[in-house]
N, CA, C, O and CB atoms as a CASP TS submission, in Angstrom:
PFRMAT TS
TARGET T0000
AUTHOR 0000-0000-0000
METHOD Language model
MODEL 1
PARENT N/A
ATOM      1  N   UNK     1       0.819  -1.187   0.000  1.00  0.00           N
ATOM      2  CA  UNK     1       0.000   0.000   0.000  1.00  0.00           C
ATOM      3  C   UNK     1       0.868   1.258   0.000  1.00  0.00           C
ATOM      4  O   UNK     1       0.805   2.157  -0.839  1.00  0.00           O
ATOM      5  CB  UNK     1      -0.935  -0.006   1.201  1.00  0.00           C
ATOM      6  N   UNK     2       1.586   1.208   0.923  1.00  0.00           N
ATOM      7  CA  UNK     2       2.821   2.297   0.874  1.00  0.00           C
ATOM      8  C   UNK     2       3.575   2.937  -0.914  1.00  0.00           C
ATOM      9  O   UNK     2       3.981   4.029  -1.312  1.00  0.00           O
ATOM     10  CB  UNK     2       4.230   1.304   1.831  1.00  0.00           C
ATOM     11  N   UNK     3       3.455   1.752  -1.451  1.00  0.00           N
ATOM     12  CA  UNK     3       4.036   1.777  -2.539  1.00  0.00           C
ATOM     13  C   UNK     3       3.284   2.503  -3.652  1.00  0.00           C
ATOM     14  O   UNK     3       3.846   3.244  -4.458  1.00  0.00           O
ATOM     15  CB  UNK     3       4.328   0.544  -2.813  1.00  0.00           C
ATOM     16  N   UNK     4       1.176   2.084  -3.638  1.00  0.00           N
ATOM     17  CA  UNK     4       1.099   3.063  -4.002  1.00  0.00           C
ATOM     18  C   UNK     4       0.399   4.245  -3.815  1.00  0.00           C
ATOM     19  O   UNK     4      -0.185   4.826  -4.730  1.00  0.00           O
ATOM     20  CB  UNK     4       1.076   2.823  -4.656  1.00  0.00           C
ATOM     21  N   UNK     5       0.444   4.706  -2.406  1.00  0.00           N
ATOM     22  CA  UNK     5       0.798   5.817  -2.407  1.00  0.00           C
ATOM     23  C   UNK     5       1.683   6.980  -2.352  1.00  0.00           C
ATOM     24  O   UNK     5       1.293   8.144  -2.260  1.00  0.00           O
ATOM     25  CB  UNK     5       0.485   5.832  -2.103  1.00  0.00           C
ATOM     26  N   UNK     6       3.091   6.533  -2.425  1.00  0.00           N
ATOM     27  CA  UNK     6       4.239   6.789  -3.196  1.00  0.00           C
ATOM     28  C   UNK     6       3.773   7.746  -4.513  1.00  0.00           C
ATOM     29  O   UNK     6       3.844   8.973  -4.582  1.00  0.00           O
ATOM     30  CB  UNK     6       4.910   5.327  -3.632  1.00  0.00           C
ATOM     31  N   UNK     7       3.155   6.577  -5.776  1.00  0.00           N
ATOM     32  CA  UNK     7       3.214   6.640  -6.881  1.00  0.00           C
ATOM     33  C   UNK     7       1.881   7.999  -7.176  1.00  0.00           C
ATOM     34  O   UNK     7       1.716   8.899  -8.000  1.00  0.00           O
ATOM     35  CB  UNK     7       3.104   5.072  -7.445  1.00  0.00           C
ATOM     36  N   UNK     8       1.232   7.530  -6.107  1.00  0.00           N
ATOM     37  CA  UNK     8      -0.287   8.339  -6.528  1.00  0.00           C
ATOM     38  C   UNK     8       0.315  10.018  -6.143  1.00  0.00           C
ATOM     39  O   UNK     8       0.124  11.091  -6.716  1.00  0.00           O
ATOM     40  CB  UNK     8      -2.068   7.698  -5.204  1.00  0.00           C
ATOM     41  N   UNK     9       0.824   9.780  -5.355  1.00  0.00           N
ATOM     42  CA  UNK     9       1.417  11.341  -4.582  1.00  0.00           C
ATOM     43  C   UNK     9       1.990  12.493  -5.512  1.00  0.00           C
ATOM     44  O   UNK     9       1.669  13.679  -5.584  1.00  0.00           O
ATOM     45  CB  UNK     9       2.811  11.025  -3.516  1.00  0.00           C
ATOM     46  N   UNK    10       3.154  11.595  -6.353  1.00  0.00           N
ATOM     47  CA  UNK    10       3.833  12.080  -6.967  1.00  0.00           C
ATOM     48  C   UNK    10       3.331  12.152  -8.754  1.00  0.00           C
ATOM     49  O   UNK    10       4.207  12.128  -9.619  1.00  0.00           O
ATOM     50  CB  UNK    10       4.970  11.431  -6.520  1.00  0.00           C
ATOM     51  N   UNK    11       2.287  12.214  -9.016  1.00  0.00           N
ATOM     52  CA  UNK    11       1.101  12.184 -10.174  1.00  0.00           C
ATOM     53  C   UNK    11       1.243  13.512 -10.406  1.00  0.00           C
ATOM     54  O   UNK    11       0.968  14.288  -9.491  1.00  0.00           O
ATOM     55  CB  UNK    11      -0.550  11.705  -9.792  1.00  0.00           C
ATOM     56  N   UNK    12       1.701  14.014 -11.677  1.00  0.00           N
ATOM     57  CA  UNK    12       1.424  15.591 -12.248  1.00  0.00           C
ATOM     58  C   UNK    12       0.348  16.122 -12.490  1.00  0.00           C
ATOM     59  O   UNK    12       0.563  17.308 -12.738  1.00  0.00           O
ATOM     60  CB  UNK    12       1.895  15.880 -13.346  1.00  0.00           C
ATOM     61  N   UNK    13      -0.822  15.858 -12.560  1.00  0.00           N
ATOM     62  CA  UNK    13      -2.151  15.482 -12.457  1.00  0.00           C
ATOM     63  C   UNK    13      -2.887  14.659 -11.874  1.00  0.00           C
ATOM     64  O   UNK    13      -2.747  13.452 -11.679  1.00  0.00           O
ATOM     65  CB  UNK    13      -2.430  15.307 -13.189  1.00  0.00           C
ATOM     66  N   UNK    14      -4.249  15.871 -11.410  1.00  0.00           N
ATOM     67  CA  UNK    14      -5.358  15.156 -10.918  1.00  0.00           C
ATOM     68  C   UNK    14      -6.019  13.894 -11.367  1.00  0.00           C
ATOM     69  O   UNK    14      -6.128  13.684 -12.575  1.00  0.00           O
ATOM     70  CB  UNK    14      -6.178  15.912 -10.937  1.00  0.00           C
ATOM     71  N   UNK    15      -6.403  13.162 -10.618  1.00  0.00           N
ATOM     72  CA  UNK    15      -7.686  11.582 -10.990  1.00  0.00           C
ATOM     73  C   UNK    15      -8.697  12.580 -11.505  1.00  0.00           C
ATOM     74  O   UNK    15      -8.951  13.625 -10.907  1.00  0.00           O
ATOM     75  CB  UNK    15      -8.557  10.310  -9.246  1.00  0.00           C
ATOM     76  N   UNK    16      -9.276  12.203 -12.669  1.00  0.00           N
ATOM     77  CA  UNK    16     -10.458  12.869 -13.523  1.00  0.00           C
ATOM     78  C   UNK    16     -11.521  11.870 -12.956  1.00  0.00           C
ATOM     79  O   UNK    16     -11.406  10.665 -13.177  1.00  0.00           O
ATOM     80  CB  UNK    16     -10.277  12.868 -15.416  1.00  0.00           C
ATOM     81  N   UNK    17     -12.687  12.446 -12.129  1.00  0.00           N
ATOM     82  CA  UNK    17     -13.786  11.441 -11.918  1.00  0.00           C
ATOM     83  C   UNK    17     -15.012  11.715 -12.584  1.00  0.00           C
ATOM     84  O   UNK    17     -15.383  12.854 -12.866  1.00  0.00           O
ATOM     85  CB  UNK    17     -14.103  11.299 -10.547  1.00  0.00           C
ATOM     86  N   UNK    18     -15.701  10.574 -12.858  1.00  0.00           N
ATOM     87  CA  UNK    18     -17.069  11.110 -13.829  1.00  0.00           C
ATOM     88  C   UNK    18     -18.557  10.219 -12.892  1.00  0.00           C
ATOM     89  O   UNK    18     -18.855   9.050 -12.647  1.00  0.00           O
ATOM     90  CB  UNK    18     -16.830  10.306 -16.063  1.00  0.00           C
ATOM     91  N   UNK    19     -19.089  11.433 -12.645  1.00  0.00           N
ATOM     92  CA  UNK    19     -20.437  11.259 -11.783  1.00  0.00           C
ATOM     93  C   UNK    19     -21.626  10.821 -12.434  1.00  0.00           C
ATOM     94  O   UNK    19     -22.084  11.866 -12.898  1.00  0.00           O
ATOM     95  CB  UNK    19     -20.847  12.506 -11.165  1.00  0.00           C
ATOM     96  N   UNK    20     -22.414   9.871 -12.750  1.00  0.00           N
ATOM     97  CA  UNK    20     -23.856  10.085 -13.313  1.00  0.00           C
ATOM     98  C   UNK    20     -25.057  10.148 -12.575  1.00  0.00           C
ATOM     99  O   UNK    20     -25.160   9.467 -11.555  1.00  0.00           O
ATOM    100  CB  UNK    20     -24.138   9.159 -14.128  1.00  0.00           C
ATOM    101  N   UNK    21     -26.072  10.946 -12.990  1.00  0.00           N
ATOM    102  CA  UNK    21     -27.297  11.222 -11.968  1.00  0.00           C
ATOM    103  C   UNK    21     -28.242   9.957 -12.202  1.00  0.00           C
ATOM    104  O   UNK    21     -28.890   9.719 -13.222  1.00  0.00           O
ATOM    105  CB  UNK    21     -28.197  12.792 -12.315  1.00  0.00           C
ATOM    106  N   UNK    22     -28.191   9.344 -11.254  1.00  0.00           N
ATOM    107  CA  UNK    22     -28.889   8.254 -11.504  1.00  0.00           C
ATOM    108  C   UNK    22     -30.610   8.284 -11.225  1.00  0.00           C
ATOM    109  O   UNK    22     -31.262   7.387 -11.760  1.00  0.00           O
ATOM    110  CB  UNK    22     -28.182   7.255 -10.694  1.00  0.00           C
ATOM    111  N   UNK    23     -31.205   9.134 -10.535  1.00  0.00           N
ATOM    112  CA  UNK    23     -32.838   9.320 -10.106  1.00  0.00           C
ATOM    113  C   UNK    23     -32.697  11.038 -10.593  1.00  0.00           C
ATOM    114  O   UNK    23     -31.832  11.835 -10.955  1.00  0.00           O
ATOM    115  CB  UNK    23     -33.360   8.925  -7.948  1.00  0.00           C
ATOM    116  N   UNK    24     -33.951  10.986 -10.364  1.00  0.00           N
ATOM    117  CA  UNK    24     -34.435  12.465 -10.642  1.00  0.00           C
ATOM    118  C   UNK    24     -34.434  13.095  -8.841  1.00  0.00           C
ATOM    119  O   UNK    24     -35.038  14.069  -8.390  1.00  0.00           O
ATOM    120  CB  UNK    24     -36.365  12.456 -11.595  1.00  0.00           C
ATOM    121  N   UNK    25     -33.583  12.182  -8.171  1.00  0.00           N
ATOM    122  CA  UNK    25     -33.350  13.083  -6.806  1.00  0.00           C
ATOM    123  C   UNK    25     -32.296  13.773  -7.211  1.00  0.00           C
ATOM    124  O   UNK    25     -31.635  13.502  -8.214  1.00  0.00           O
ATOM    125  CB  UNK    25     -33.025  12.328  -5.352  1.00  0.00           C
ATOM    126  N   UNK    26     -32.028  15.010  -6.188  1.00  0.00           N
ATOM    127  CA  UNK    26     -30.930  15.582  -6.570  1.00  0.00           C
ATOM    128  C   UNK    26     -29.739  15.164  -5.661  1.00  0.00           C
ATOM    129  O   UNK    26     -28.631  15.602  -5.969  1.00  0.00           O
ATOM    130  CB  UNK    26     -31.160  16.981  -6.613  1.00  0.00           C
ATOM    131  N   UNK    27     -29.810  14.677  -5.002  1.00  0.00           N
ATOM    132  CA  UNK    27     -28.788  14.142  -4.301  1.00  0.00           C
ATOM    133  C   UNK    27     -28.743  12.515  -4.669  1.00  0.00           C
ATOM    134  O   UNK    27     -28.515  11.917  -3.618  1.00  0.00           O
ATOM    135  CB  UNK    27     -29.010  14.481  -2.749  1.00  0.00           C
ATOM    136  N   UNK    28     -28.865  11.674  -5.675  1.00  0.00           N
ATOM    137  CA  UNK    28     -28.868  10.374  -6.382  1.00  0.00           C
ATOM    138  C   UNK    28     -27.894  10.882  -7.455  1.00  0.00           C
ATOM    139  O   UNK    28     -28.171  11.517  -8.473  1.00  0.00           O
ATOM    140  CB  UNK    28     -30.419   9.765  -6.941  1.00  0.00           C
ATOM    141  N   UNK    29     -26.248  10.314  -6.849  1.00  0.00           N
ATOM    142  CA  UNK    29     -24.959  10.586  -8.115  1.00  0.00           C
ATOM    143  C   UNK    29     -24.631   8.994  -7.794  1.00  0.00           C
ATOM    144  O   UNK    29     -25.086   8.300  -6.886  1.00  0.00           O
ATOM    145  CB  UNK    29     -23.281  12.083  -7.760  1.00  0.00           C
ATOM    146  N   UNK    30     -23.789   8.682  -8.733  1.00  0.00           N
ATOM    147  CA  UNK    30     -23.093   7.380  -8.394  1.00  0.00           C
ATOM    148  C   UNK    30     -21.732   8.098  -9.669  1.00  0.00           C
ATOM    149  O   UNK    30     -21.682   8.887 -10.613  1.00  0.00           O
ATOM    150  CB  UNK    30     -24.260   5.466  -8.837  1.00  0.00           C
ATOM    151  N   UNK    31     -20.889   7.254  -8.942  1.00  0.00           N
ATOM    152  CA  UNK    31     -19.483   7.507  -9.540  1.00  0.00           C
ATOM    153  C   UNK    31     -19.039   6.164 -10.138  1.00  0.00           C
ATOM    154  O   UNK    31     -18.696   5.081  -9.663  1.00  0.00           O
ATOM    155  CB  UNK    31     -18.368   8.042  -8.391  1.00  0.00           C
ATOM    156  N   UNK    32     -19.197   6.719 -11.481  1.00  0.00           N
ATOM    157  CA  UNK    32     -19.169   5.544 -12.635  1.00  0.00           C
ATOM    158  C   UNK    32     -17.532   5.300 -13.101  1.00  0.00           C
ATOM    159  O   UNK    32     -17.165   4.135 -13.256  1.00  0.00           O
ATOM    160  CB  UNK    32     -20.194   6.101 -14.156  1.00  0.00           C
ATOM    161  N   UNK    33     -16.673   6.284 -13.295  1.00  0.00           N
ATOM    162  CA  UNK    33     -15.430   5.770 -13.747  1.00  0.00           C
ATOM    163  C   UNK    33     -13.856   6.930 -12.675  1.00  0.00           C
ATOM    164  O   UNK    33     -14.265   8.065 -12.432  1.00  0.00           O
ATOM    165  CB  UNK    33     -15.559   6.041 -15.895  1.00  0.00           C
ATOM    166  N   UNK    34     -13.155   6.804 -12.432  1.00  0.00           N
ATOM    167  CA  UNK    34     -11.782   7.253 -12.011  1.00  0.00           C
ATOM    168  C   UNK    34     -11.073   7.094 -12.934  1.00  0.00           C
ATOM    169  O   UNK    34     -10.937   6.059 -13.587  1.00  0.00           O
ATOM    170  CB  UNK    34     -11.182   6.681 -10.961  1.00  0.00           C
ATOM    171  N   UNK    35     -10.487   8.231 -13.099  1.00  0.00           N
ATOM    172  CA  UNK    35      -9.105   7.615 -14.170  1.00  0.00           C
ATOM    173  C   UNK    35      -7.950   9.233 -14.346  1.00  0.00           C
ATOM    174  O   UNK    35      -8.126  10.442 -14.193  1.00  0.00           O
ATOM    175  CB  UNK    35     -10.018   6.970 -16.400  1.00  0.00           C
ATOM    176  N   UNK    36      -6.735   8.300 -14.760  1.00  0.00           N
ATOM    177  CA  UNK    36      -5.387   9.489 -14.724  1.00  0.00           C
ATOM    178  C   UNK    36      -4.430   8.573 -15.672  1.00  0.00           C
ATOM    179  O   UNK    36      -3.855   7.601 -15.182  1.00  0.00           O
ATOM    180  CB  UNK    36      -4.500   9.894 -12.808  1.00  0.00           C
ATOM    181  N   UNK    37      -4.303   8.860 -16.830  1.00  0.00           N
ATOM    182  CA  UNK    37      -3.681   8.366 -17.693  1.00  0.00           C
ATOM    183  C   UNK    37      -1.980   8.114 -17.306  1.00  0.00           C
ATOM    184  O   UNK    37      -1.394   7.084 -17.640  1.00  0.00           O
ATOM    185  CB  UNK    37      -4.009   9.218 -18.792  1.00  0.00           C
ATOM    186  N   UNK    38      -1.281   9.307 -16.503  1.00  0.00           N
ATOM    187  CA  UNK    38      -0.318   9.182 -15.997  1.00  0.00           C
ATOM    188  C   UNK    38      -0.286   8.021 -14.664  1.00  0.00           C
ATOM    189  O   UNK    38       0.887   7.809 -14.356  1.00  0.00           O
ATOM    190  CB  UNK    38      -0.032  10.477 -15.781  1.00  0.00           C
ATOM    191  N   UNK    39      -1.120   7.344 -13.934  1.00  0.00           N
ATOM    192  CA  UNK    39      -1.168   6.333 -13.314  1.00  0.00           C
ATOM    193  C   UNK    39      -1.027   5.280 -13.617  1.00  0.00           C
ATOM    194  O   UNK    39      -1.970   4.965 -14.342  1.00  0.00           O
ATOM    195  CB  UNK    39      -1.831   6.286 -12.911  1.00  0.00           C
ATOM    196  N   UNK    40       0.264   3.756 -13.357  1.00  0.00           N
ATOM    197  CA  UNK    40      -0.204   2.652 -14.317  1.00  0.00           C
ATOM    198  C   UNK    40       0.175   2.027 -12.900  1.00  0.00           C
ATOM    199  O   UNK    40       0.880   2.716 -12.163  1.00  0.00           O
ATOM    200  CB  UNK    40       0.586   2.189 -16.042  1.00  0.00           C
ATOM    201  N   UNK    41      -0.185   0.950 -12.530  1.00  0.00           N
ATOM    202  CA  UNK    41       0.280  -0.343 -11.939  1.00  0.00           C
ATOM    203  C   UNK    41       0.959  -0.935 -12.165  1.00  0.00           C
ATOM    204  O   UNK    41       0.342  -1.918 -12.577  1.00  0.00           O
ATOM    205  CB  UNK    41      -0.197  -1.052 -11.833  1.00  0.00           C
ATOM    206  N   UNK    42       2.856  -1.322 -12.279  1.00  0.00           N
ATOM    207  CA  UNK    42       3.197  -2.179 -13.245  1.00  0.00           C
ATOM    208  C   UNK    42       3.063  -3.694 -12.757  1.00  0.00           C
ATOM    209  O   UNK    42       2.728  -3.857 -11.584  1.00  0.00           O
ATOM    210  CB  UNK    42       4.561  -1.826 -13.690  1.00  0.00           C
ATOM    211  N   UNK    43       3.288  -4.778 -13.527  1.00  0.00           N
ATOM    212  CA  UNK    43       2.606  -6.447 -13.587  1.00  0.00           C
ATOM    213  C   UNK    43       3.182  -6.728 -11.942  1.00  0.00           C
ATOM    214  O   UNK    43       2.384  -7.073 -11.070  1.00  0.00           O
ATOM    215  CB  UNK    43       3.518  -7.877 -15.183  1.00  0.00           C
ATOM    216  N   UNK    44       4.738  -6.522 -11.631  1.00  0.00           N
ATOM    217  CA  UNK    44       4.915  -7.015 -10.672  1.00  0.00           C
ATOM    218  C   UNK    44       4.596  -6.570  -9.408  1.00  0.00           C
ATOM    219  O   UNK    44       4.887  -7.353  -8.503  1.00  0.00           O
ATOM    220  CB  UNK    44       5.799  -7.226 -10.765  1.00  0.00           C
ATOM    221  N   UNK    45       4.067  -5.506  -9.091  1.00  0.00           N
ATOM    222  CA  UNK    45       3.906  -4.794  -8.374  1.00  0.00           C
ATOM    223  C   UNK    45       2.226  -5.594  -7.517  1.00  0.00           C
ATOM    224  O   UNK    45       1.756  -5.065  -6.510  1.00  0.00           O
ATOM    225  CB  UNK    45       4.033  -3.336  -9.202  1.00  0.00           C
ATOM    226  N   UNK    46       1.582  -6.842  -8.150  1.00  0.00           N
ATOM    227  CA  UNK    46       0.598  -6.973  -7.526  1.00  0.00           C
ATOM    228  C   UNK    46       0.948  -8.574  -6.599  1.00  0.00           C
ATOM    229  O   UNK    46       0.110  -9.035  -5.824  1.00  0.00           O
ATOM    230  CB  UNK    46      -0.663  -6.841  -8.617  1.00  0.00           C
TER
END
Protein backbone atom coordinates (compact mmCIF):
# COMPACT_ATOMS: atom_id res chain seq x y z
CA UNK A 1 0.00 0.00 0.00
CA UNK A 2 2.82 2.30 0.87
CA UNK A 3 4.04 1.78 -2.54
CA UNK A 4 1.10 3.06 -4.00
CA UNK A 5 0.80 5.82 -2.41
CA UNK A 6 4.24 6.79 -3.20
CA UNK A 7 3.21 6.64 -6.88
CA UNK A 8 -0.29 8.34 -6.53
CA UNK A 9 1.42 11.34 -4.58
CA UNK A 10 3.83 12.08 -6.97
CA UNK A 11 1.10 12.18 -10.17
CA UNK A 12 1.42 15.59 -12.25
CA UNK A 13 -2.15 15.48 -12.46
CA UNK A 14 -5.36 15.16 -10.92
CA UNK A 15 -7.69 11.58 -10.99
CA UNK A 16 -10.46 12.87 -13.52
CA UNK A 17 -13.79 11.44 -11.92
CA UNK A 18 -17.07 11.11 -13.83
CA UNK A 19 -20.44 11.26 -11.78
CA UNK A 20 -23.86 10.09 -13.31
CA UNK A 21 -27.30 11.22 -11.97
CA UNK A 22 -28.89 8.25 -11.50
CA UNK A 23 -32.84 9.32 -10.11
CA UNK A 24 -34.44 12.46 -10.64
CA UNK A 25 -33.35 13.08 -6.81
CA UNK A 26 -30.93 15.58 -6.57
CA UNK A 27 -28.79 14.14 -4.30
CA UNK A 28 -28.87 10.37 -6.38
CA UNK A 29 -24.96 10.59 -8.12
CA UNK A 30 -23.09 7.38 -8.39
CA UNK A 31 -19.48 7.51 -9.54
CA UNK A 32 -19.17 5.54 -12.64
CA UNK A 33 -15.43 5.77 -13.75
CA UNK A 34 -11.78 7.25 -12.01
CA UNK A 35 -9.11 7.62 -14.17
CA UNK A 36 -5.39 9.49 -14.72
CA UNK A 37 -3.68 8.37 -17.69
CA UNK A 38 -0.32 9.18 -16.00
CA UNK A 39 -1.17 6.33 -13.31
CA UNK A 40 -0.20 2.65 -14.32
CA UNK A 41 0.28 -0.34 -11.94
CA UNK A 42 3.20 -2.18 -13.25
CA UNK A 43 2.61 -6.45 -13.59
CA UNK A 44 4.91 -7.01 -10.67
CA UNK A 45 3.91 -4.79 -8.37
CA UNK A 46 0.60 -6.97 -7.53
Amino acid sequence: MQFLDERVNRLPAPFELEWRHVSGKPWDWKLVRISNPAFQIPADAC
